[in-house]
RODO-2510 file (C-alpha; in nm, 4 decimals, decimal comma):
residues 377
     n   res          X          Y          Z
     1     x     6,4955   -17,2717    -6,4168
     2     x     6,8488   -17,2417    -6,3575
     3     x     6,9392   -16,8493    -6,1521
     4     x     7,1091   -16,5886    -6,3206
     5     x     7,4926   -16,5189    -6,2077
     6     x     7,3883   -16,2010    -5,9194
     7     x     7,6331   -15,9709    -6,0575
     8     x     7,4472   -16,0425    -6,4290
     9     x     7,1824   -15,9833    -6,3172
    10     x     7,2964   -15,6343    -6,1399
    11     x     7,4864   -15,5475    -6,4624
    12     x     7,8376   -15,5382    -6,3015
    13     x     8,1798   -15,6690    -6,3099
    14     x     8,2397   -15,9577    -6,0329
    15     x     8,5311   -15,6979    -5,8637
    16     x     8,2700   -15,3807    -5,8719
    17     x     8,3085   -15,2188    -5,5091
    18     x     7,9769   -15,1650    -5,3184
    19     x     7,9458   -14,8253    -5,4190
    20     x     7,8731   -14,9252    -5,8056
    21     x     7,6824   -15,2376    -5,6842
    22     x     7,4653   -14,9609    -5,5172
    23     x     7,4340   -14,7656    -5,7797
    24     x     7,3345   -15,0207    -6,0159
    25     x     7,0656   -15,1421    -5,8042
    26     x     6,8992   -14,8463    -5,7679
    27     x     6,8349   -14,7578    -6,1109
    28     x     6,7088   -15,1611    -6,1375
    29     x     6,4963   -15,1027    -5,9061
    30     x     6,3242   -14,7824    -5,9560
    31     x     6,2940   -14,9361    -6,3253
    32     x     6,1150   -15,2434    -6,2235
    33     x     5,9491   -15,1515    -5,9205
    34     x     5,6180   -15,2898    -5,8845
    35     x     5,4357   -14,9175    -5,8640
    36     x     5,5792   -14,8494    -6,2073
    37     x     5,4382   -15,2013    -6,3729
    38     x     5,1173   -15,2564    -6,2808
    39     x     5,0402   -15,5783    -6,3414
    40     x     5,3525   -15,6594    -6,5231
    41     x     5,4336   -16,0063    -6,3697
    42     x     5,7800   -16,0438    -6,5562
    43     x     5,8545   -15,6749    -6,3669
    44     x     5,7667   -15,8095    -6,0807
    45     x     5,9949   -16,1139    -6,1134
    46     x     6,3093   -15,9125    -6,1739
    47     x     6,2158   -15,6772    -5,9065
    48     x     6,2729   -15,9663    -5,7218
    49     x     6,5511   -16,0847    -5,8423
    50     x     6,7157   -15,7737    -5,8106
    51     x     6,6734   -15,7454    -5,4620
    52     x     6,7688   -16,0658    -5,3847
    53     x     7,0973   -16,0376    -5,5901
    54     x     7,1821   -15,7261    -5,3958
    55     x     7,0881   -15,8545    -5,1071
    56     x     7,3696   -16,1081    -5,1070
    57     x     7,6088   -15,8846    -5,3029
    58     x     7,5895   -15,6013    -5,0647
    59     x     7,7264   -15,8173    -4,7307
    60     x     8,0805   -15,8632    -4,7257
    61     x     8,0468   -16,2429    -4,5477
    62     x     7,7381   -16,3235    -4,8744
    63     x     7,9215   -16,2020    -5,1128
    64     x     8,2572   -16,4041    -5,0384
    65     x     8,0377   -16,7138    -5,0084
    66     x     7,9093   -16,6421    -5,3473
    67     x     8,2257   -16,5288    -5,5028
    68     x     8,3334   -16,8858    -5,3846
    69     x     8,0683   -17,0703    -5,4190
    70     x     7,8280   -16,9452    -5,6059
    71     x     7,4075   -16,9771    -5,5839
    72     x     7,5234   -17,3420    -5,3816
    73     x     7,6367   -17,1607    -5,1053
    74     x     7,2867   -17,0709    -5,0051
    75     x     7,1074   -17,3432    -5,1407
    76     x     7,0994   -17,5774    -4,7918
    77     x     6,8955   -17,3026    -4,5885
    78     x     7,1447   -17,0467    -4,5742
    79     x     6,9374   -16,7659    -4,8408
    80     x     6,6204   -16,7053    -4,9227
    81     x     6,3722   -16,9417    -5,0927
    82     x     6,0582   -16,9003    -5,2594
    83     x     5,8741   -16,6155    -5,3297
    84     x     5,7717   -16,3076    -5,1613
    85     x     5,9322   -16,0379    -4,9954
    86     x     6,1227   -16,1711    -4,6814
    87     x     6,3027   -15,9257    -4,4410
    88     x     6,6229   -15,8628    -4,6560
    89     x     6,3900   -15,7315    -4,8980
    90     x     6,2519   -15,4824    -4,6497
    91     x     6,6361   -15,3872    -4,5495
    92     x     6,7713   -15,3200    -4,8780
    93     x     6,5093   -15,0902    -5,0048
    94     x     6,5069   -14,9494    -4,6888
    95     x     6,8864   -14,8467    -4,7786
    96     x     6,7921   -14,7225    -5,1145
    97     x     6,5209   -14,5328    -4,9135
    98     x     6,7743   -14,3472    -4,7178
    99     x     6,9464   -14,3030    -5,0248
   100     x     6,6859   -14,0840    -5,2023
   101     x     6,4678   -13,9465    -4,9126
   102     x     6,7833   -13,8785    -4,6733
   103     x     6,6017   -13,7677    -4,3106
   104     x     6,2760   -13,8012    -4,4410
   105     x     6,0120   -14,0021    -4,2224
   106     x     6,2731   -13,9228    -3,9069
   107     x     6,5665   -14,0022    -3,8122
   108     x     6,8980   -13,9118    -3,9642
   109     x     7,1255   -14,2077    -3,8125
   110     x     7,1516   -14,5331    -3,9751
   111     x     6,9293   -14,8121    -3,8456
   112     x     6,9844   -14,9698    -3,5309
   113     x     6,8171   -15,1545    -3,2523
   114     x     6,7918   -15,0168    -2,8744
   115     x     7,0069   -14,8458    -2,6595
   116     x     7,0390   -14,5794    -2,9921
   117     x     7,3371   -14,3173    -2,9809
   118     x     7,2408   -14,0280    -2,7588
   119     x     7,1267   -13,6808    -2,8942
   120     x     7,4111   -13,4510    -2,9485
   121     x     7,3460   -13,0828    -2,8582
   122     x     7,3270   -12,8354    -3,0667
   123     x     7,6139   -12,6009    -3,1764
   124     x     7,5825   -12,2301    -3,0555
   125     x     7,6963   -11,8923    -3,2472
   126     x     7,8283   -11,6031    -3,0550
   127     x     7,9029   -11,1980    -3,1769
   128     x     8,2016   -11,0872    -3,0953
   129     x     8,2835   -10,7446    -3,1550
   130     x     8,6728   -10,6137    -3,1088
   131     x     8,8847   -10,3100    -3,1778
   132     x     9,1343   -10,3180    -3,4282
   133     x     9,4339   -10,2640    -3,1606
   134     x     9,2466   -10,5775    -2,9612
   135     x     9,2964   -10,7669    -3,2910
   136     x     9,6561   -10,6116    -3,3411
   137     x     9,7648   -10,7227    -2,9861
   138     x     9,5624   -11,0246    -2,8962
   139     x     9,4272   -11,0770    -2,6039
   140     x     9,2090   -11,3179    -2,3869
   141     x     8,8396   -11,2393    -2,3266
   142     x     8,6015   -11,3456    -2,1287
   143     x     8,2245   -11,4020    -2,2196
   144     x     7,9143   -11,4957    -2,0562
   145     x     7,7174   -11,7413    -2,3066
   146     x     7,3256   -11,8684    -2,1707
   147     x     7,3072   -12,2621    -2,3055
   148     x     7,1723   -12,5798    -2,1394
   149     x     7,4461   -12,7501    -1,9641
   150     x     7,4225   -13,1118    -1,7594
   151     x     7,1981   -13,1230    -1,4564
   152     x     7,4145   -13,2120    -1,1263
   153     x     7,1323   -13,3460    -1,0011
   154     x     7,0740   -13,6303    -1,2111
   155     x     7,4213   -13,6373    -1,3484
   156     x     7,2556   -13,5447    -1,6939
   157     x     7,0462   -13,8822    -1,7286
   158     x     6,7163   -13,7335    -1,7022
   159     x     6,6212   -14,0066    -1,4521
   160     x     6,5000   -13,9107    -1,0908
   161     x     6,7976   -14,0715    -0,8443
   162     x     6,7187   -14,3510    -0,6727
   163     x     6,5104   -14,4780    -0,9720
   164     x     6,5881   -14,6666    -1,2682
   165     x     6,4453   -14,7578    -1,6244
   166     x     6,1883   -14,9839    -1,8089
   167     x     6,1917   -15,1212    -2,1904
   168     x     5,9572   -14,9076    -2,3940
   169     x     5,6248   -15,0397    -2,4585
   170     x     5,6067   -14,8979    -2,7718
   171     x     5,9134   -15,0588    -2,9804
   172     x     5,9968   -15,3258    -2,6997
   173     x     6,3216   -15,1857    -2,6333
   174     x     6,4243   -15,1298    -2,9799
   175     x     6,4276   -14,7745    -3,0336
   176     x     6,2910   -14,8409    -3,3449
   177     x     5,8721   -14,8993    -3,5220
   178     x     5,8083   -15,0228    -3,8311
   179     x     5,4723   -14,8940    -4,0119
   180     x     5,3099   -15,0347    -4,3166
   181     x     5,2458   -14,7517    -4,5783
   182     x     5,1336   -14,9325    -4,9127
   183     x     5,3769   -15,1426    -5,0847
   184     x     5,6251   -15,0428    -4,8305
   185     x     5,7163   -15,0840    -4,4741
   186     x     5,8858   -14,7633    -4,3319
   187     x     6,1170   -14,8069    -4,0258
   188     x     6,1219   -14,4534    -3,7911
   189     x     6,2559   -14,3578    -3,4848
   190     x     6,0358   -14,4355    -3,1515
   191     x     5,8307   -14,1008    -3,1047
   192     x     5,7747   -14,2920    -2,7481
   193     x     6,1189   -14,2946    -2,6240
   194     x     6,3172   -14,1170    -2,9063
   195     x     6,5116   -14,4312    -3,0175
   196     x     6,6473   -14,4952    -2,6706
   197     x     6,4616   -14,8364    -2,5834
   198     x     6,4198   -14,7577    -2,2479
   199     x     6,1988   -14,5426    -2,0617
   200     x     6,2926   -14,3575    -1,6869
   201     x     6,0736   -14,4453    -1,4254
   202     x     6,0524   -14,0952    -1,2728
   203     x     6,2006   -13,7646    -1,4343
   204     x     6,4747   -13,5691    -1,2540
   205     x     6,2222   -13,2978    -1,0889
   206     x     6,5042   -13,0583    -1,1571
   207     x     6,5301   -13,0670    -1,5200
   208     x     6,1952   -13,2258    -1,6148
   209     x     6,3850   -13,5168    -1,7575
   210     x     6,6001   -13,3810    -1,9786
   211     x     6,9016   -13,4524    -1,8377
   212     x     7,0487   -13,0950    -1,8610
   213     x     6,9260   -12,6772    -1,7346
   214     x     6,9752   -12,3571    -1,8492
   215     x     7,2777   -12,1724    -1,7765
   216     x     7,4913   -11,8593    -1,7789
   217     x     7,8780   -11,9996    -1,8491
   218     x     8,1800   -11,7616    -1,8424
   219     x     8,4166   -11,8740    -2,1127
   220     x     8,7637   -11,7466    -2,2036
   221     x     8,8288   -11,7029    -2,5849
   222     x     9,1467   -11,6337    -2,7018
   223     x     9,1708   -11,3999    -2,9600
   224     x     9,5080   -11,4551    -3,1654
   225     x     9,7215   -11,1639    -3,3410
   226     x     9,5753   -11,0305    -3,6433
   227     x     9,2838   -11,1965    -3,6750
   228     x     9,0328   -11,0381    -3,9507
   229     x     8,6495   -10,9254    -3,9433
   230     x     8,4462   -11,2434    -3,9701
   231     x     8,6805   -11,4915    -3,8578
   232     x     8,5060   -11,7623    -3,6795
   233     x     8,7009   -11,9732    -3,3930
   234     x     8,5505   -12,2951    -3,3208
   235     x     8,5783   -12,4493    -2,9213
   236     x     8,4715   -12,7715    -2,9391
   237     x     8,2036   -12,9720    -2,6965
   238     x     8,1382   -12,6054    -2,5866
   239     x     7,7866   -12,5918    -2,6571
   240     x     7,4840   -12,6923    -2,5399
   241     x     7,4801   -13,0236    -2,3230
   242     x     7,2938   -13,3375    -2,4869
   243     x     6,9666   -13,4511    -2,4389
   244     x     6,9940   -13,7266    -2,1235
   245     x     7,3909   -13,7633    -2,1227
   246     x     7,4141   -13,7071    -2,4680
   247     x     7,7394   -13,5435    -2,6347
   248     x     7,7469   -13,1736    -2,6230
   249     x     7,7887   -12,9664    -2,9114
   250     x     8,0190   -12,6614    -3,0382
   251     x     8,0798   -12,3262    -2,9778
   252     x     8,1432   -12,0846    -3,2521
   253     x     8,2433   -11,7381    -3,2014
   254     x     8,2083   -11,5154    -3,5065
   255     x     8,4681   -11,2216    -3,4441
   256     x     8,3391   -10,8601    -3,5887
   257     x     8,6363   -10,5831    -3,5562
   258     x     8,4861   -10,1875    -3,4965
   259     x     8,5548    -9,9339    -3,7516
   260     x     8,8555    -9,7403    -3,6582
   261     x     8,9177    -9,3505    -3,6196
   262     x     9,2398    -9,3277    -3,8417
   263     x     9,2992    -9,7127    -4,0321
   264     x     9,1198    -9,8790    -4,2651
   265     x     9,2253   -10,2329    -4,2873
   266     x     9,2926   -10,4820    -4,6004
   267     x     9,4450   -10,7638    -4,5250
   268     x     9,7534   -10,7286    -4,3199
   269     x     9,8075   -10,3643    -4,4819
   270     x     9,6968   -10,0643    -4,2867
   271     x     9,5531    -9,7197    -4,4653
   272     x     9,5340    -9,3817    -4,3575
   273     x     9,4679    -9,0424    -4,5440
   274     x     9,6293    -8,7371    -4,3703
   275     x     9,5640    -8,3957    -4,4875
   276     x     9,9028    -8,1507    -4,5496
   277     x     9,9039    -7,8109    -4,6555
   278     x     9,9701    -7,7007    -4,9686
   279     x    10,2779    -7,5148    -4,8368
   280     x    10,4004    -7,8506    -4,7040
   281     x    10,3317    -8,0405    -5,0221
   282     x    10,4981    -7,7368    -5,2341
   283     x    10,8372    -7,7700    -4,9742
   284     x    10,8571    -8,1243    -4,8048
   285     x    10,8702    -8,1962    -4,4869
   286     x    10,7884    -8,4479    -4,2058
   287     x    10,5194    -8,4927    -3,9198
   288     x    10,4231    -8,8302    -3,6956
   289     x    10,1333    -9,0407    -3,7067
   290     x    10,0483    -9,3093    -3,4414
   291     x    10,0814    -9,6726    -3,4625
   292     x     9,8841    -9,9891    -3,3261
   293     x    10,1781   -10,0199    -3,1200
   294     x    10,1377    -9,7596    -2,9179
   295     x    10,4149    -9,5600    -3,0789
   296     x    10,4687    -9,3047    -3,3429
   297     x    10,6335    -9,3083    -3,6886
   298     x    10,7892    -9,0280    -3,9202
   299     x    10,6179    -8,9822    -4,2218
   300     x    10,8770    -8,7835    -4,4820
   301     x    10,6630    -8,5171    -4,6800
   302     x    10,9067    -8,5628    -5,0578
   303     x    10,9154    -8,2302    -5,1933
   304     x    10,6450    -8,1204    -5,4724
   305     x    10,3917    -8,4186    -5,3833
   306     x    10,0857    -8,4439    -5,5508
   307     x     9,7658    -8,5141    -5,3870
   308     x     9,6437    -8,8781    -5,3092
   309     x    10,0440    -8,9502    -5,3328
   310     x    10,1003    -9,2444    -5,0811
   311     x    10,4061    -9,2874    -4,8507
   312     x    10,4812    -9,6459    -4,7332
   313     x    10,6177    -9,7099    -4,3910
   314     x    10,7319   -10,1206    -4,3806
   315     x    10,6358   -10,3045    -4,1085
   316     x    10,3930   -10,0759    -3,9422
   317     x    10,0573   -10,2589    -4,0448
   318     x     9,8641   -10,5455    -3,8787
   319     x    10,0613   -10,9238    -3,8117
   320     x     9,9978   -11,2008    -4,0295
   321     x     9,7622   -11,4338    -3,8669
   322     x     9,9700   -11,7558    -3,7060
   323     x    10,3106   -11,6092    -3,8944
   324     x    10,5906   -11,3711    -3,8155
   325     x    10,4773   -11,1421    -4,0869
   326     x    10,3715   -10,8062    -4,0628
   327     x    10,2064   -10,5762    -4,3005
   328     x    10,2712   -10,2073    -4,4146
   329     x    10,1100    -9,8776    -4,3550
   330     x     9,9874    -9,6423    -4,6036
   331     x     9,9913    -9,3274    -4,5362
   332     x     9,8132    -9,1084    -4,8253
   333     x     9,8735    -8,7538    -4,8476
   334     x     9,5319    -8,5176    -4,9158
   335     x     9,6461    -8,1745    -5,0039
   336     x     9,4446    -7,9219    -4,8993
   337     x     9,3833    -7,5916    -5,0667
   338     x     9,4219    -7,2503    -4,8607
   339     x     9,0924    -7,0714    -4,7318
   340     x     9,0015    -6,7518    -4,5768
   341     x     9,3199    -6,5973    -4,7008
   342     x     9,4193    -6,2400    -4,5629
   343     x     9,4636    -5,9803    -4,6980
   344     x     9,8541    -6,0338    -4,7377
   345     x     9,8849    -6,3983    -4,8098
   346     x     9,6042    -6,3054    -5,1025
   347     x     9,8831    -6,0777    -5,2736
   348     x    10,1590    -6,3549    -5,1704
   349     x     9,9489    -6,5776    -5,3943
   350     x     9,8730    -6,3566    -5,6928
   351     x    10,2595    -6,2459    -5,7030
   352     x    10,3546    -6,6138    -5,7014
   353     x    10,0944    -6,6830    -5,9754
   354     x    10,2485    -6,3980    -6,1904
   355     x    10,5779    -6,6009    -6,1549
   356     x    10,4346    -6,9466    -6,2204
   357     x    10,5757    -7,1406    -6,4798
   358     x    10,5034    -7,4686    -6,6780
   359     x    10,8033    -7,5946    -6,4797
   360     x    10,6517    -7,5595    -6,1562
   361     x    10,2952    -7,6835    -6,2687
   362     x    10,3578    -7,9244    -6,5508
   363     x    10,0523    -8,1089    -6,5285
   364     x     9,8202    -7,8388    -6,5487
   365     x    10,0380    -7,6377    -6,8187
   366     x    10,0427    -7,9458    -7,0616
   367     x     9,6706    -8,0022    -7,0038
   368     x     9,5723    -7,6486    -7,0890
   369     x     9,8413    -7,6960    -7,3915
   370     x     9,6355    -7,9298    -7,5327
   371     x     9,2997    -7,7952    -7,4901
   372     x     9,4355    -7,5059    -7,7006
   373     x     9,5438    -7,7023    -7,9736
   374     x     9,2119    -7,8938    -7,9883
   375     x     9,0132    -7,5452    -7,9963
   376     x     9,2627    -7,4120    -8,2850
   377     x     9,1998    -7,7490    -8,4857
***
């Protein structure tokens, strides 16, 4: 019986790129997979057919054969024949596996032989806590950080000097072991030599083999103008070392800014509420408040202000992170309401009161207006 055409049988287009070829398979597969048809020998036929369509469609040198050739192109030895499942079988579901179960089963690179990429460290986190003039100004710190950096001794390769390495016994240098777990043979990492292929033949007695030791390192950070409260600045291949040579990973410094006496911050604006007496409020006038800049600015009191009235001084707030702008300071004005009065600024009060008008206090005489009219109604 003549085969089907591969991308028939996959159910796509001969230009589909190899992510819908992918695609396509898997939902084949999972439909006619063996576990799912018991028994069903037709299943079990496409099943196969599946896989071996994919298997050709899915490499770039098969598939241009194919595309050129068609099923003759393999028919002289160079595919598969007969039945069974031969060893592309075993790689493409193993793709599909990673596919679906991601890390499971170990081992979160793609498959390889020995001599396997070398574990990466792992990225560190590290509290910083500034003031808000440390964040206004910038400025360099420094900070002591504990992580595992190389071992001089060994020059990070875990391996005792003078001595050298042998092929694990376990994989045979592979990095790599294959276990049979029903209908399905699972490729995992080496627990042996942790996908390296090669085994030391005595540890480095300073760092039991691991290539790298614990460590206090002084770092200097940078901290740039106006950065905000839970920024996070990333120095790369600052983190711990690698197992055995491996890359190292990153540092990342999450920056917290204190709570300040006089600002709150939002954004690149600054707030403050000052507290004025009534007098001062009634009159106008002026008085200073500091700045981040370590100088003072003249806040202008406009006559007859009412309370939580805000005065806005340009320029005065925090920089704009990596830009020449600069945000504005608020400055909101609290009136506050005489006490312990003596005896003579008591009858100053009660003979302005006697002369108060609805001009001087409209707010309060229009309110009171209309609560009368509502209680006449």
């Amino acid at each position: 019986m003549a085969k089907r055409d591969f991308y028939e049988v996959l159910g796509c287009q001969k230009g589909a790129d190899e992510a819908t070829l992918k695609s396509a398979y898997r939902k084949l597969a999972m439909q006619f997979h063996p576990d799912r048809n018991p028994g069903n020998a037709e299943a079990e036929n496409k099943f196969k057919e599946i896989n071996e369509a994919y298997d050709t469609l899915k490499d770039g040198q098969k598939r241009a054969a194919y595309d050129r050739f068609g099923h003759a192109a393999f028919e002289q030895g160079g595919g598969r024949a007969g039945g069974g499942f031969g060893p592309e079988f075993t790689s493409s579901m193993s793709d599909i596996f990673e596919d679906i179960f991601g890390d499971f089963m170990g081992g979160g690179g793609r498959r390889g032989g020995g001599g396997a990429s070398k574990l990466r460290g792992s990225d560190l986190r590290y509290n910083l806590e500034i003031s808000l003039e440390e964040s206004f100004e910038g400025r360099t710190v420094e900070i002591d950080v504990p992580t595992l950096v190389g071992c001089d001794t060994c020059e990070g390769s875990g391996a005792k000097p003078g001595t050298g390495t042998h092929t694990c016994r376990q994989c045979n240098g592979h990095g790599k072991v294959r276990a049979a777990q029903g209908f399905f043979t699972i490729e995992r990492t080496c627990p042996v030599c942790q996908g390296r292929g090669q085994m030391m033949d005595q540890p480095c007695t300073d760092c039991g083999g691991q290539g790298r030791r614990q460590e206090n390192r002084k770092l200097s950070v940078d901290i740039p103008k106006g950065i905000e409260d839970g920024t996070r600045i990333r120095l790369a291949n600052e983190g711990e070392a690698g197992v055995r040579g491996g890359p190292p990973g990153d540092l990342y410094i999450f920056i917290s800014i204190k709570p300040h006496d006089l600002f709150q911050r939002d954004g690149a604006d600054l707030y403050a509420r000052v507290p004025i007496s009534m007098t001062t409020a009634a009159l106008g006038g002026e008085f200073e408040v500091p700045t981040l800049d370590s100088a003072r600015a003249k806040v202008k009191v406009p006559t007859g202000t009412q309370p939580g009235q805000r005065v806005r001084l340009k320029g005065k707030g925090m920089p704009v992170l990596r830009s020449k702008d600069i945000g504005d300071l608020y400055v909101q004005l609290d009136i506050e309401t005489p006490q312990n009065l003596s005896k003579r600024q008591r009858e100053l009060l009660e003979e302005f009161a006697e002369l108060e008008t609805k001009d001087t206090s409209p707010q309060s005489g229009g309110f009171f207006d209309k609560l009368k009219k509502m209680f006449e109604a």
